[in-house]
C-alpha positions as CSV (number, residue, x, y, z in Angstrom):
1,X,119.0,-49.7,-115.2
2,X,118.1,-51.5,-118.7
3,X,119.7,-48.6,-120.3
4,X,123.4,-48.8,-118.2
5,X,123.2,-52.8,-119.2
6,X,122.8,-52.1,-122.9
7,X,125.2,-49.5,-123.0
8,X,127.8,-51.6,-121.2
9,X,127.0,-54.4,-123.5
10,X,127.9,-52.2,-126.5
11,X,131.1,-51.2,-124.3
12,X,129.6,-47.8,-124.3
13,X,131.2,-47.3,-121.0
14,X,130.4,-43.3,-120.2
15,X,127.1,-44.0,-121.5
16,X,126.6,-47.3,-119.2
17,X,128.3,-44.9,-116.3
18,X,126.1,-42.2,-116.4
19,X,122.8,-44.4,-116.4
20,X,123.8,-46.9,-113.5
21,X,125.0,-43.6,-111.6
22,X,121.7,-42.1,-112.0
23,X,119.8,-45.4,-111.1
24,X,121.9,-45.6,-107.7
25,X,121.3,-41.6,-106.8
26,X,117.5,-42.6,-106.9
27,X,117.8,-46.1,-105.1
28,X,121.0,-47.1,-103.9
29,X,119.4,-49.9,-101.8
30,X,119.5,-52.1,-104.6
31,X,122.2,-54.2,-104.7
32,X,121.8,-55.3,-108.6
33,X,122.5,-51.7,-109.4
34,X,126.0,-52.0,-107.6
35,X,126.7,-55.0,-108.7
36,X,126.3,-53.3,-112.4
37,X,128.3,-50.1,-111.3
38,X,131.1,-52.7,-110.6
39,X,130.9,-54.6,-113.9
40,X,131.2,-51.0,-115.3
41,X,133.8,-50.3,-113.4
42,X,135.8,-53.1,-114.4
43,X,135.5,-52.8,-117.6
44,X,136.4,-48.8,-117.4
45,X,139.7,-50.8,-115.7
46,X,139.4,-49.5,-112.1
47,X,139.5,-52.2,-109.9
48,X,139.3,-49.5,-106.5
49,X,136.4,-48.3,-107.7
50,X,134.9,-52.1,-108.8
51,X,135.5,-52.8,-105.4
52,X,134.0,-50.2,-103.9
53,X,130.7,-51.2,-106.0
54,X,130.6,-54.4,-105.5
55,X,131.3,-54.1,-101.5
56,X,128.0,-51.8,-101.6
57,X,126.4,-54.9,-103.2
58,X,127.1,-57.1,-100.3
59,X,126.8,-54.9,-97.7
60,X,122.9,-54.9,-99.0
61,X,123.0,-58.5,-100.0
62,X,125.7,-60.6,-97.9
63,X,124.5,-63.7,-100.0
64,X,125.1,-62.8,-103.2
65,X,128.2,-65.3,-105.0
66,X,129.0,-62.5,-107.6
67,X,129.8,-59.8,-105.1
68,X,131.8,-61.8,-102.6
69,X,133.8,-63.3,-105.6
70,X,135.0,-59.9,-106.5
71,X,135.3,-58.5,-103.2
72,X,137.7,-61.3,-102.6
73,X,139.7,-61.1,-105.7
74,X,139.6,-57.6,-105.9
75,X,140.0,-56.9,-102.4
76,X,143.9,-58.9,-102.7
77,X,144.3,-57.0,-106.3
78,X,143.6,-53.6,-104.5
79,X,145.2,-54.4,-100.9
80,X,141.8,-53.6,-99.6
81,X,141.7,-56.5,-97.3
């Protein structure tokens, strides 16, 4: 996980990809890892996929302000809602 934030935060995107990928294969019950796989995915510039990640997020953490924000927003953006 530490490794997929530092990577994102040198916008070293596959890198960053590949780590929060492998964190969510061995817990995807974690709602900060999807919440990360949808910052990647932003920042990669594919909003479906953002959404996806970040729906994940709130389906394990209805309460959580950064997930419904981009749900909403992206959810109009990708005519997912």
């Amino acid at each position: 996980m530490i490794l997929a934030q530092r990577a994102l935060s040198a916008n070293d995107l596959p890198t960053a990809h590949k780590a929060v990928t492998a964190a969510i294969a061995d817990r995807d019950d974690v709602a900060d890892y999807h919440i990360l796989q949808g910052r990647i995915e932003l920042a990669s510039g594919s909003s479906s996929a953002a959404f996806n990640a970040y729906r994940n997020a709130l389906a394990l953490d209805a309460t959580n302000t950064e997930a419904l924000l981009e749900v909403s927003q992206l959810g109009l953006t990708t005519g997912n809602l």
